[in-house]
C-alpha positions in Angstrom: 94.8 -112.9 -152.7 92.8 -115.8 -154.3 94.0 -118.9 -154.0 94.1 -120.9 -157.5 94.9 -124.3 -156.7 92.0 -126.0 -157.1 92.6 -129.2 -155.6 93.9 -126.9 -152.1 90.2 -125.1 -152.9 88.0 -128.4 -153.0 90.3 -131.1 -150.2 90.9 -128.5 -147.8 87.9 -127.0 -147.8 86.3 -127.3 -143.9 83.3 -126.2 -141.8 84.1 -123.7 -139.3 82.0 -123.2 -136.4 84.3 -120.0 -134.4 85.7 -117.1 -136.2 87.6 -114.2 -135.8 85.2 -111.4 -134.7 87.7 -108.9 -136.0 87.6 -109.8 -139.5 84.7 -107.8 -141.7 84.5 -108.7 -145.5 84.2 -105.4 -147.6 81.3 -105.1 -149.9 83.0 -105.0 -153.1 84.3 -108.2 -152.0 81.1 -110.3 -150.5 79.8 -108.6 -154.1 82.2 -110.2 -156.3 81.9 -113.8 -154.2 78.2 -113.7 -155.0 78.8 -112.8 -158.5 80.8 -115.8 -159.1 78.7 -118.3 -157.3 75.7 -117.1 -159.4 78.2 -118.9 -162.4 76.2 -122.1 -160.9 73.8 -123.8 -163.4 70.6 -123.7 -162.8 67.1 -125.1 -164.1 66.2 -123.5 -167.8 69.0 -120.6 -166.2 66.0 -118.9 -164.3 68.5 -118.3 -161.2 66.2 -118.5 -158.5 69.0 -118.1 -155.7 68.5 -115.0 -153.5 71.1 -113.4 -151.4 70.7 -112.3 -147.9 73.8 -110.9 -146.2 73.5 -110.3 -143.1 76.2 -108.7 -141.3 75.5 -105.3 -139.2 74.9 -105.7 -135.2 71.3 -105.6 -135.6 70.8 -108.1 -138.7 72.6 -110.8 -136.3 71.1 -109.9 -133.3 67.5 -110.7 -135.6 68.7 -113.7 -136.8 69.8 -115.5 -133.4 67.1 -116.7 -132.0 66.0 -118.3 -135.3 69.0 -120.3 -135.9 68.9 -123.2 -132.9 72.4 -124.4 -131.7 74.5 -122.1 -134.8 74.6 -119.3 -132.3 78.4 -119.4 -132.5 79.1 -119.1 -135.9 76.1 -115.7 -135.8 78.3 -114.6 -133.4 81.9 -114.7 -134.3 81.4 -114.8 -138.3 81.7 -111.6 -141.2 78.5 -112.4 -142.1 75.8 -114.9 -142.2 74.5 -115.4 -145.9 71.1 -116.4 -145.8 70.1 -118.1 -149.5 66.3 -118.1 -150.4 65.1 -119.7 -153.4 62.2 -117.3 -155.3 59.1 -119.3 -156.1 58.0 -116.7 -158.5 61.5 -116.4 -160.6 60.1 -116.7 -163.8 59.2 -113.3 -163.9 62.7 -112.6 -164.5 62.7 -115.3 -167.4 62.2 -112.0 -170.4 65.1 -110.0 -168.9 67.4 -113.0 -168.3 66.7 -113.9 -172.1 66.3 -110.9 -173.8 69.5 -109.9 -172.0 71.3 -112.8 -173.5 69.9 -112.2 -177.0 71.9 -108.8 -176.7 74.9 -109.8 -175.6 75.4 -112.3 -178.3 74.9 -115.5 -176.2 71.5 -116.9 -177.7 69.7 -115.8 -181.1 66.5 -114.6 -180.9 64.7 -116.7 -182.4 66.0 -119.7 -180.2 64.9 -117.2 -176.9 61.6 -116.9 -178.4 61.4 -120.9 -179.0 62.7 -121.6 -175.4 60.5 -118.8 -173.5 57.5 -120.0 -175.3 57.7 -123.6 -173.6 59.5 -122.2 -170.3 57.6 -119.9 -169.0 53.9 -121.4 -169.2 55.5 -124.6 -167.9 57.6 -123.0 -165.1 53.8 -120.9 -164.1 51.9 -124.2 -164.2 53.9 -126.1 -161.6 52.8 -127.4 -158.5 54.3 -125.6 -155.3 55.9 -128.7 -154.3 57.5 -129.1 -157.4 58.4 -125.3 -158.0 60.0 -126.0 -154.1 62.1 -128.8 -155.3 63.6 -126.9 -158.4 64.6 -124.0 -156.7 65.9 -126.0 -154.1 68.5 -128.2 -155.8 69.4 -124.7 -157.6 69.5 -122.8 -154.7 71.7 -125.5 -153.0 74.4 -125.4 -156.3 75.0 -121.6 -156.2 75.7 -122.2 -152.7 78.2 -124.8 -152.6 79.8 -123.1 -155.7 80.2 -119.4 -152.9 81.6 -121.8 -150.4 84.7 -122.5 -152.9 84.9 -119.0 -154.3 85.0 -118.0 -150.6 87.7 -120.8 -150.2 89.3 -119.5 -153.1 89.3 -116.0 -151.5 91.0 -117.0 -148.3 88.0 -117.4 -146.1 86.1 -119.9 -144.4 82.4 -121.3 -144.4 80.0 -122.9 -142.7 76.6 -124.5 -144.4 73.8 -124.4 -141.8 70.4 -126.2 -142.3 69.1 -125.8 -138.9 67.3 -122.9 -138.6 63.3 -121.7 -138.0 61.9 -121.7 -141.6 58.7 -120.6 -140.7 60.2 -117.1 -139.7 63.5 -115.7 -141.0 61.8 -114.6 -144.5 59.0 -112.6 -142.9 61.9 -111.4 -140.0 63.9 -109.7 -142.3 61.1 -108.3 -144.8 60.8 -111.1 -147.4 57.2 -112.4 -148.6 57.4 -115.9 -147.3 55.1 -117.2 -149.8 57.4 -116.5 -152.6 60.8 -116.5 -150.6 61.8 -120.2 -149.6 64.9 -120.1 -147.3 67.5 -123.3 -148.6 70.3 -122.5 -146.2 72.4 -120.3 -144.1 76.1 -120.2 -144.7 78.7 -118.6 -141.7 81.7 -117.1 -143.4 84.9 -115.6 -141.8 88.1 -116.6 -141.6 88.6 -119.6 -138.8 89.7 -118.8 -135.1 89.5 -122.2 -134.2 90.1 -124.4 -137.2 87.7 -127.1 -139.2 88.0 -130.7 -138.2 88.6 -133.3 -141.2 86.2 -135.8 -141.4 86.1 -138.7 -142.8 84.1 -139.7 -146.0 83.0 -142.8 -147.6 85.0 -145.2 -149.9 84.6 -144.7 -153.3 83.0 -148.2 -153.8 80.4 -147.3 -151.6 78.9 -144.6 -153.1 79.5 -145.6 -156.6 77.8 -147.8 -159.2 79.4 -148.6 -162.9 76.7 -149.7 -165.1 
């Protein structure tokens, strides 16, 4: 069942830290969250957001010791999805145009404009700056799974406290190209989310 209400999706939205460990997401389903959160903008659309799901015995038992004082949400969740940003994802800047040409979303003489300044600019940046695009992109595709995953009737839990330095090469990635942005826990809630309490508008807000 997915939930519609948006304003249910966005204000009730909580982080979970226990769920039930008899609750497995099917594929299909995990596949169709992801394919909705990948709807998030990103920089010149090169989508640099990449998906790790982690979810069988063994995949969680890898990923414990790298993930601090989160053990409980490894644990008892469906699946820990592990988002890495790819340094290098302008080399999918041709298909992700060319593919847009033929389905009638961009002419193709506006993709040949756009890749001509995109691409040599996206291959010239500095690490540090390549690191801070795919991060802010990264980190929109991931709050935009935690409401489709709201929307589907489970829970989530973001997690930035994790060993960096190892989970790429741990589960296989290149960990000069693949930047891990976050870990989110999702399941649906044994123990439920606390509210918490946010900010006045006025204090987080200028009019200019």
């Amino acid at each position: 069942m997915i939930n519609n209400n948006f304003e249910d999706v966005v204000m009730n939205r909580k982080s979970v830290k226990v769920f039930d460990e008899q609750v497995k997401i099917p594929q299909e389903e995990m596949d169709e969250m992801i394919r909705k959160a990948t709807k998030a903008p990103s920089s010149v659309n090169m989508q640099p957001w990449r998906f790790l799901v982690v979810e069988s015995d063994e995949g969680k038992d890898k990923l414990r010791p790298l993930i601090r004082f989160n053990t409980r949400q490894n644990d008892s969740s469906s699946a820990m999805v592990v988002i890495f940003g790819d340094m290098h994802n302008y080399e999918h800047g041709e298909e992700i145009y060319n593919s847009a040409v033929e389905q009638g979303m961009m002419p193709a003489d506006v993709k040949d404009e756009l890749l001509g300044k995109v691409l040599p600019y996206y291959k010239s940046l500095s690490k540090p700056e390549m690191n801070d695009i795919i991060k802010i992109d990264s980190s929109l595709a991931a709050m935009q799974f935690m409401l489709v995953a709201r929307a589907y009737g489970y829970d989530t839990n973001p997690i930035g406290g994790f060993e960096r330095d190892q989970i790429a090469e741990t589960f296989g990635y290149d960990s000069e190209r693949y930047e891990p942005v976050m870990i989110i826990a999702i399941g649906k809630e044994k123990n439920p989310g606390h509210d918490s309490y946010r900010l006045p508008d006025e204090k987080v807000t200028k009019y200019v």
